[in-house]
C-alpha positions, -999 to 999 in steps of 0.1 A, spaced: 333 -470 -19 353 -471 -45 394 -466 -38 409 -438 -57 433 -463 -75 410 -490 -84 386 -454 -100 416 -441 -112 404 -403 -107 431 -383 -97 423 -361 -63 420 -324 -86 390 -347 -104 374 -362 -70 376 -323 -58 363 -309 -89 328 -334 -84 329 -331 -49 324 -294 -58 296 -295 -83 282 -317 -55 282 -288 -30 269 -261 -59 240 -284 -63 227 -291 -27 235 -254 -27 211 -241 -56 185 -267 -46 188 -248 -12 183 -218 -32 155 -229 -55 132 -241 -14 143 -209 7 142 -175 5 151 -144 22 124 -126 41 122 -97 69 96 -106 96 80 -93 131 86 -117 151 67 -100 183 43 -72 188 70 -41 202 58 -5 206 93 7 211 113 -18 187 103 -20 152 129 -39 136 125 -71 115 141 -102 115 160 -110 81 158 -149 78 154 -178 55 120 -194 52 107 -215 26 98 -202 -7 58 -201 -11 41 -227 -31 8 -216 -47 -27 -225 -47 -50 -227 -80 -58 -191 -76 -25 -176 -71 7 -165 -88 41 -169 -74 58 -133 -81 93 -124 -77 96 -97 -64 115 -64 -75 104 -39 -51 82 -29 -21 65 0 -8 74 12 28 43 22 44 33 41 78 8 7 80 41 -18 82 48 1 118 13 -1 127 18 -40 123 44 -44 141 34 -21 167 3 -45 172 -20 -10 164 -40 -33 140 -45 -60 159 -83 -57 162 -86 -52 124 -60 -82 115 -50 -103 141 -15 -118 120 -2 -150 138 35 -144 143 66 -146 131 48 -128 100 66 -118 69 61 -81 65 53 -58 34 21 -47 21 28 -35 -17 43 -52 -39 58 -49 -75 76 -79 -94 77 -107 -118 53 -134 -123 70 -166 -125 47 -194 -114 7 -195 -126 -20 -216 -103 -41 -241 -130 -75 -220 -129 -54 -183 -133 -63 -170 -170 -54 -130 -161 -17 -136 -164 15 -154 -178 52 -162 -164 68 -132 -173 41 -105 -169 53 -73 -146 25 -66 -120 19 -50 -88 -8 -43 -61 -20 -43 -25 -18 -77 -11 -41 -92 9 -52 -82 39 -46 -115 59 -17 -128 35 10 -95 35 47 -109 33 61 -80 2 91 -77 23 109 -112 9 121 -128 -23 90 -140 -34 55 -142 -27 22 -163 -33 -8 -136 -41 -44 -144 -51 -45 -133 -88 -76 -108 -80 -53 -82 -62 -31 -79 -91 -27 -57 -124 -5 -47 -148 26 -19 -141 24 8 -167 52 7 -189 65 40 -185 69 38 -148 101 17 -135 99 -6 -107 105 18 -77 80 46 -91 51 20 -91 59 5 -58 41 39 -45 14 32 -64 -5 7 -53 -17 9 -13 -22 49 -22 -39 47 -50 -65 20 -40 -67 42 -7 -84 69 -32 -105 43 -56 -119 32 -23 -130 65 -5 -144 78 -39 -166 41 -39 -171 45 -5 -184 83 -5 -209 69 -38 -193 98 -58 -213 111 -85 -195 128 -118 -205 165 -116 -201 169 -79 -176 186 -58 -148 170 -38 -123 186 -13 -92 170 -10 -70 186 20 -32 184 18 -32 179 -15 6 186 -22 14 159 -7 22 120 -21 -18 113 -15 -30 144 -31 -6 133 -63 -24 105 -69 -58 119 -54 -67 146 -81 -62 129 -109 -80 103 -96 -110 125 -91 -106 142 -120 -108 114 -141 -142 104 -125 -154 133 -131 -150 156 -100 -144 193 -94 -118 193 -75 -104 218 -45 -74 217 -25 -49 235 -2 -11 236 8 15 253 4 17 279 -25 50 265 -40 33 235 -56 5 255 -66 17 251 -105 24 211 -101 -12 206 -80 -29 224 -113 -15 208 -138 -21 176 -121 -60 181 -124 -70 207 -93 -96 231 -104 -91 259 -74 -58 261 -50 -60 271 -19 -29 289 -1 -34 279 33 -9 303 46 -32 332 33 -63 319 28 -84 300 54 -108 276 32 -134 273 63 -145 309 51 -140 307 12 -154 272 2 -188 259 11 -217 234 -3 -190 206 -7 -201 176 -19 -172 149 -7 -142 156 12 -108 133 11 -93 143 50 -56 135 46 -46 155 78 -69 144 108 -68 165 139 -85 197 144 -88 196 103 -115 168 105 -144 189 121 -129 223 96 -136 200 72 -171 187 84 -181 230 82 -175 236 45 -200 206 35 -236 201 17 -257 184 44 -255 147 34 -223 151 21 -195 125 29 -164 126 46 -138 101 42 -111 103 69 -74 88 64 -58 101 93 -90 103 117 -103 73 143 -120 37 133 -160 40 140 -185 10 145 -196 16 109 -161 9 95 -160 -24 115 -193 -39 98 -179 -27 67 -148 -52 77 -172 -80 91 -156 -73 124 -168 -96 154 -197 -80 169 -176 -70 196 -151 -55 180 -178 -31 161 -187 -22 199 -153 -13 207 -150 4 175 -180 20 180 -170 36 214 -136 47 197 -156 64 170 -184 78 188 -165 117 190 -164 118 146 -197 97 144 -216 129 171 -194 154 144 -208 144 118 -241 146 135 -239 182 145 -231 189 106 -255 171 87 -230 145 67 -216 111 69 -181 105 85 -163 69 73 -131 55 78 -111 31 56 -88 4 57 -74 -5 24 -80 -40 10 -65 -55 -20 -85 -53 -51 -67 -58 -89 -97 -43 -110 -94 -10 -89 -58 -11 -94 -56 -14 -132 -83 10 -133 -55 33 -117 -31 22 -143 -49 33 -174 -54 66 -158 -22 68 -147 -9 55 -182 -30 79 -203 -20 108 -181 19 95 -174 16 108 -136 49 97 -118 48 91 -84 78 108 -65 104 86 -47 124 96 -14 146 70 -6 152 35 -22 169 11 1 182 -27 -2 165 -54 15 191 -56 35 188 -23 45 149 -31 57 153 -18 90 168 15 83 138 19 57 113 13 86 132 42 105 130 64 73 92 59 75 88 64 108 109 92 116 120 107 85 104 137 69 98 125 32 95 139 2 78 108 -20 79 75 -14 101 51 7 110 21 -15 126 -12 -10 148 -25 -39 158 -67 -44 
């Protein structure tokens, strides 16, 4: 190496590139890694993540690399990393956690025409390929669409897994315009999203809670309100066509009694059956085991006349943006709890899991 005299840089300029030395291996450090919170092991009793570096995604033909603003906290990311989906999705571990995403595109795969660097989208991801809870992340193109302009990043991070939920059950349930659907709970974040939904396929639509949101469910879309602190709907609504069960329980079979024979139940909050496993392309023995776990709603719905069904949402972008020109022509805003930090992912979790909430429970980058 050269000696300092013979170079004649003084020591304040061989510190000053020494420096600009370090900056760069540093932002090329940068540019490879990223931040992400991940489950590291299946744990009943402990469901905190692991914030770590890992290496920035690269992406295949069909994907987009997005940045990503914010994420959805979910009920589901506890399930994960509880290991209560393991039959469904059996992730391989450490797993980068977060299901709903919201960001920046910045990278396009070669056969990806939908969208451009810069475009601000959102959506379910993948079943298999999750990971919302990091810097950036790798998503097929297909489960994307566009975030309404008039919602900001932390309102339509509660858009996606719930809405999606809803488009599904409705496709699921075959619903016909003209027909009659009974959404239960509907004062809550599902039922904000639920009636409008339904409304704007062209549903008559029937919900209960509590009588202080009876304005806000109404304006939303609802065509009857039910007090359910006065009124008791098993003995004032009948010949329902669909119903939406957001509460599970003893609700499930209440709900099952007000329905047209043939009618179809979709249950959120109710148990797996064997039909739901085919629908996933389960194993064959997984749609036995799913079958036995199912068999109490399946004999239900046998005593009633009508069709019980549970659902798992996937990822689908032309569902989504569906959503968004609803949700854009009507400007519905989705209500927001709590937004934490990434850093904060943990305490978010908690929130979720032990928290009563009003609205959504958002992660912020």
């Amino acid at each position: 190496m050269m000696s300092l005299a013979k170079s004649k840089l003084t020591w304040k300029q061989v510190s000053k590139i020494l420096i600009n030395m370090y900056q760069q291996v540093i932002q090329q450090g940068r540019e490879i890694n990223m931040k992400a919170a991940q489950h590291t092991i299946y744990n009943k009793n402990n469901l905190n993540l692991n914030i770590t570096t890992i290496e920035k995604p690269t992406i295949s033909k069909n994907q987009v690399l997005v940045k990503v603003k914010t994420a959805g906290v979910n009920p589901l990311d506890n399930m994960i990393s509880r290991g209560e989906v393991k039959l469904i999705v059996p992730y391989s571990l450490p797993q980068t956690a977060g299901n709903e995403v919201v960001g920046i595109v910045e990278e396009v795969g070669s056969e990806v025409t939908a969208f451009k660097n810069g475009d601000r989208v959102f959506g379910r991801l993948p079943l298999d390929v999750i990971g919302a809870f990091a810097e950036y992340v790798a998503v097929d193109s297909d489960a994307l669409a566009f975030v309404p302009n008039y919602l900001s990043d932390e309102e339509a991070a509660a858009v996606p897994l719930t809405a999606l939920t809803i488009m599904q059950a409705l496709e699921l349930m075959g619903a016909e315009a003209g027909k009659t659907i009974f959404i239960s709970g509907g004062t809550g974040g599902v039922g904000g999203m639920a009636i409008p939904i339904a409304k704007a396929k062209g549903l008559t639509v029937i919900t209960n809670g509590d009588a202080s949101n009876k304005e806000r469910v109404l304006s939303i879309g609802a065509d009857r309100f039910i007090d359910y602190k006065t009124e008791d709907y098993t003995q004032t609504v009948s010949d329902v066509d669909y119903v939406l069960d957001t509460l599970g329980g003893a609700e499930t079979e209440k709900q099952m009694s007000i329905m047209k024979k043939g009618g179809h139940l979709v249950s959120l909050r109710a148990m797996p059956n064997g039909a739901f496993a085919k629908e996933m392309n389960l194993p064959k023995w997984k749609q036995f085991l799913f079958g036995l776990a199912g068999r109490k709603f399946d004999k239900m719905a046998q005593k009633y006349g009508v069709h019980y069904h549970f659902i798992f949402v996937r990822s689908n972008g032309a569902q989504l943006q569906e959503v968004a020109d609803i949700f854009t022509k009507l400007e519905i805003k989705p209500s927001i709890d709590t937004v934490f930090t990434f850093d904060e992912v943990n305490a978010a979790l908690d929130k979720v899991a032990n928290g009563r909430s009003r609205g959504k429970t958002v992660l912020k980058f």
